[in-house]
C-alpha positions in Angstrom: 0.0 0.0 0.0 2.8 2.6 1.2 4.4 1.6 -2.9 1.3 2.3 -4.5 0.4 5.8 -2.9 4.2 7.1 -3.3 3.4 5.7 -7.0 0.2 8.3 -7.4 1.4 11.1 -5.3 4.3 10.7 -7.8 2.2 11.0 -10.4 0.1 14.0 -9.3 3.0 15.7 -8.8 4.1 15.5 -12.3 0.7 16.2 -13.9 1.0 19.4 -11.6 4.0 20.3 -13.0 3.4 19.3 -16.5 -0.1 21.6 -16.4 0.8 24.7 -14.8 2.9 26.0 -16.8 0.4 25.7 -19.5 -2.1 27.0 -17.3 0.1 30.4 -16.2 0.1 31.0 -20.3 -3.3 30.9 -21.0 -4.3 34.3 -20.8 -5.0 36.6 -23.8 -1.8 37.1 -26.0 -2.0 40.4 -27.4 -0.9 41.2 -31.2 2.3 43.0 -31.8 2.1 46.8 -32.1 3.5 48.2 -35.1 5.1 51.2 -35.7 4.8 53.5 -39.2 7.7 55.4 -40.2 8.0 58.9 -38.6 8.0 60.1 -41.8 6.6 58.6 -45.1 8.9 60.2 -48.5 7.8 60.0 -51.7 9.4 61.5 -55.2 8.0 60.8 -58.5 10.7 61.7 -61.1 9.9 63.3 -64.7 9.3 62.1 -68.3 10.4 58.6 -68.6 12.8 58.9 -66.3 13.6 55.1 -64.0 13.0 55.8 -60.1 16.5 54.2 -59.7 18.3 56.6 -62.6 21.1 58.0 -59.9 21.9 60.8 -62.7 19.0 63.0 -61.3 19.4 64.9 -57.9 16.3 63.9 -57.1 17.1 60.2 -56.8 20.3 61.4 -55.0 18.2 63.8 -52.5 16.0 60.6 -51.7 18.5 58.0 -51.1 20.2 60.6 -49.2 17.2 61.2 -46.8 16.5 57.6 -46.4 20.5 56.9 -45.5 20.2 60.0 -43.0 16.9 59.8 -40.9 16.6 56.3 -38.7 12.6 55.4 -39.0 11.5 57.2 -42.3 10.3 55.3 -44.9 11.6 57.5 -48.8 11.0 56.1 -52.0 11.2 56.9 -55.6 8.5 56.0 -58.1 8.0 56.5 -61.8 5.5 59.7 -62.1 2.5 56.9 -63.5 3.0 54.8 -60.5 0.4 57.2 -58.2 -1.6 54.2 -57.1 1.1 52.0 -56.1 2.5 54.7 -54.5 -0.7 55.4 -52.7 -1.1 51.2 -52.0 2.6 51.7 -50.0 1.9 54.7 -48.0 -2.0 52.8 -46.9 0.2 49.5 -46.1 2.7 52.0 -44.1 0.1 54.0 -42.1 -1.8 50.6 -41.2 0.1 49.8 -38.3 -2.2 47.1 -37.0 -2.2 45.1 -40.3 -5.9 45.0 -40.2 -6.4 46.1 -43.9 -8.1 49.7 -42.3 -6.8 52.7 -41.4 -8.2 54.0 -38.1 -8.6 58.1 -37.6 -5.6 57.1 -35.3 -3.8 55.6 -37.9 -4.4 58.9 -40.5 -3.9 61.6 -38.2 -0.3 60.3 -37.1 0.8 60.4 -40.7 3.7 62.7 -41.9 3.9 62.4 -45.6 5.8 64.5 -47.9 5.2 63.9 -51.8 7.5 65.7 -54.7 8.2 65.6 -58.0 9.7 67.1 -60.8 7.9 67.7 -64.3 5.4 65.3 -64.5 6.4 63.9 -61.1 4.9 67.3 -59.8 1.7 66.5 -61.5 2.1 62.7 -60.2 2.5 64.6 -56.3 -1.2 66.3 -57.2 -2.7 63.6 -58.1 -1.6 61.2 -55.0 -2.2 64.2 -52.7 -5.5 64.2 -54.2 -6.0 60.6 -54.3 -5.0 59.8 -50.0 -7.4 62.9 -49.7 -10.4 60.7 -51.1 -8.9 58.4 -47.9 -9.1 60.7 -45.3 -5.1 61.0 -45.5 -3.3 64.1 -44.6 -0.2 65.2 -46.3 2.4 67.5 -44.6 3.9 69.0 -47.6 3.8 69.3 -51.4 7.3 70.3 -53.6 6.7 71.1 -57.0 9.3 71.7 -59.2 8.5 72.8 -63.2 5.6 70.6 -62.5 3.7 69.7 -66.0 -0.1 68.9 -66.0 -0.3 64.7 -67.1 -3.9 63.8 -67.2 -7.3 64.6 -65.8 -6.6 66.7 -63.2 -5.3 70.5 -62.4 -1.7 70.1 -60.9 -1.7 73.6 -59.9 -4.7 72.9 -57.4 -3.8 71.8 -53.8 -6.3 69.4 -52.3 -7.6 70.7 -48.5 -5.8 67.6 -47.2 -2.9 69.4 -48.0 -0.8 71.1 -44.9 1.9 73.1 -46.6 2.3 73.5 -50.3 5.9 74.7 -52.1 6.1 75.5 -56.0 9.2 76.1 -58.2 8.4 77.1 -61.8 10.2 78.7 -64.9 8.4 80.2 -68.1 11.1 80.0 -71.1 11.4 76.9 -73.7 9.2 74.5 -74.9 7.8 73.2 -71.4 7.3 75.2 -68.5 5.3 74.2 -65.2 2.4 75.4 -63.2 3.2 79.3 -61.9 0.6 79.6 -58.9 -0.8 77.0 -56.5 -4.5 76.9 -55.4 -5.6 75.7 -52.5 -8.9 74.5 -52.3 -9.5 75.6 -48.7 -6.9 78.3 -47.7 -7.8 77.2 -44.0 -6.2 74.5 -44.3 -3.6 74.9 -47.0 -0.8 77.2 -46.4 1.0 78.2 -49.8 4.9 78.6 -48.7 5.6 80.1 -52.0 6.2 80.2 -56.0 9.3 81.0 -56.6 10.4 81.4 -60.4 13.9 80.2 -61.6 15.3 81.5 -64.8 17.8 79.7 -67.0 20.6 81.1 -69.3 22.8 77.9 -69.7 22.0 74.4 -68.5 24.0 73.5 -64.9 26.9 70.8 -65.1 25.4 68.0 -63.8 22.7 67.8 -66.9 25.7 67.1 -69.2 24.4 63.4 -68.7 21.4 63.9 -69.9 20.0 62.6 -73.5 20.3 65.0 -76.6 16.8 65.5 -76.2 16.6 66.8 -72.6 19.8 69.0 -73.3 18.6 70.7 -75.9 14.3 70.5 -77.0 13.7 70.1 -73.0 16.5 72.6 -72.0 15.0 75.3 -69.7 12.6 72.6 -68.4 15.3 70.2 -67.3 17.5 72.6 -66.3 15.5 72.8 -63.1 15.8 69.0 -62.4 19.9 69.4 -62.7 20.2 72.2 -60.7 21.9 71.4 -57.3 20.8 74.9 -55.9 17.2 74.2 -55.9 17.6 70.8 -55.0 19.1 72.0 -52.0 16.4 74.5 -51.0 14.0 71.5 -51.5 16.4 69.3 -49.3 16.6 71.6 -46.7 12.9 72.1 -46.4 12.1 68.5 -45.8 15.0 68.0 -43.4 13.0 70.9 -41.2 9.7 68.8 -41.7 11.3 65.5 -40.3 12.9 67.2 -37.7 9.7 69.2 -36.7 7.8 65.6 -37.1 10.2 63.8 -35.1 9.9 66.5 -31.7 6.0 67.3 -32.2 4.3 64.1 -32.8 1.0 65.7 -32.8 2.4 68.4 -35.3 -0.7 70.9 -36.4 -2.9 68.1 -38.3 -4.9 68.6 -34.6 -6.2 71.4 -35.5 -8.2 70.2 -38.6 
């Protein structure tokens, strides 16, 4: 008898200690939190130019950005690549990964959209198109930017925070000379500032016969490292003002 009970309290013991561990796990395991980028980037580049075409100073400017800001998310996509640009920044900003953005979700989102030429009209029409989302955008850069479709390029949706516009009126192309807001409320317009062009900077000695020369004014823009740097420098001041006011002024719409 004194075998036979050691035997079960022998085994009691051991389904105890088999079963409480499972046991002291069985409560609710909650899903991992994702984070979206600080910032969201997005450049659309001219004409037929490739997103990975390292000749342009906008491919260098984004690349740059990405390598220098831990957390921000900065691409470069071909100006008729709105809607998988606009899939990418909904996957982003969906930070619970259940295929719906929360207001939560859209009113923590810092996106800045740019473009030269056609990638100006391209930054329009996404603006326009995470504005039918309930998305807001920090900032807008336009730079010579050409109307490509339906659409006005020079109109800035309300979703719109801050707006910036480069333009020049000689050759055979020039881009949009005044923004628009459609609600000045909630648009700010932070200037359109014209850029004339003599001779072609260096760095468009690259470019094809047909950029140099029927597209030379236009292009000139998109190969100038002084306005690239004014554009630079204005989004390094919006990721550093997104990175110390998380709340940043999309409160107040």
């Amino acid at each position: 008898m004194k075998v036979c009970t050691l035997s079960a309290m022998f085994i009691w013991m051991m389904s105890f200690a088999v079963f409480r561990p499972a046991n002291a796990q069985s409560g609710t395991i909650l899903p991992q939190k994702l984070t979206s980028p600080a910032t969201i980037i997005v450049g659309f580049v001219g004409g037929f130019v490739r997103p990975d075409d390292d000749r342009h100073l906008e491919v260098q400017m984004i690349e740059r950005l990405a390598s220098d800001f831990s957390g921000i998310h900065a691409v470069v996509f071909e100006n008729r690549h709105t809607v998988k640009a606009r899939r990418e920044i909904l996957r982003l900003l969906d930070t619970n990964g259940d295929d719906w953005l929360s207001e939560d979700e859209k009113r923590r989102a810092r996106i800045i959209v740019l473009g030269h030429s056609w990638g100006g009209s391209a930054a329009i029409r996404l603006a326009n198109e995470l504005n039918d989302s309930g998305v807001p955008v920090l900032l807008t850069i336009q730079l010579d930017s050409i109307n490509k479709g339906p659409g006005d390029d020079c109109v800035v949706p309300p979703n719109v925070a801050l707006a910036l516009n480069f333009y020049q009126t000689r050759g055979l192309a020039h881009g949009c000379r005044t923004l628009r807001p459609v609600d000045a409320s909630r648009t700010q317009i932070l200037g359109n500032f014209r850029l004339e062009y003599t001779a072609q900077p260096a760095g468009c000695s690259s470019y094809s016969w047909f950029d140099r020369h029927l597209l030379k004014t236009h292009n000139a823009m998109d190969c100038d490292p002084q306005v690239w740097s004014q554009v630079e420098k204005e989004i390094r001041a919006r990721i550093q003002e997104s990175n110390s006011e998380p709340t940043n002024f999309f409160s107040r719409h």
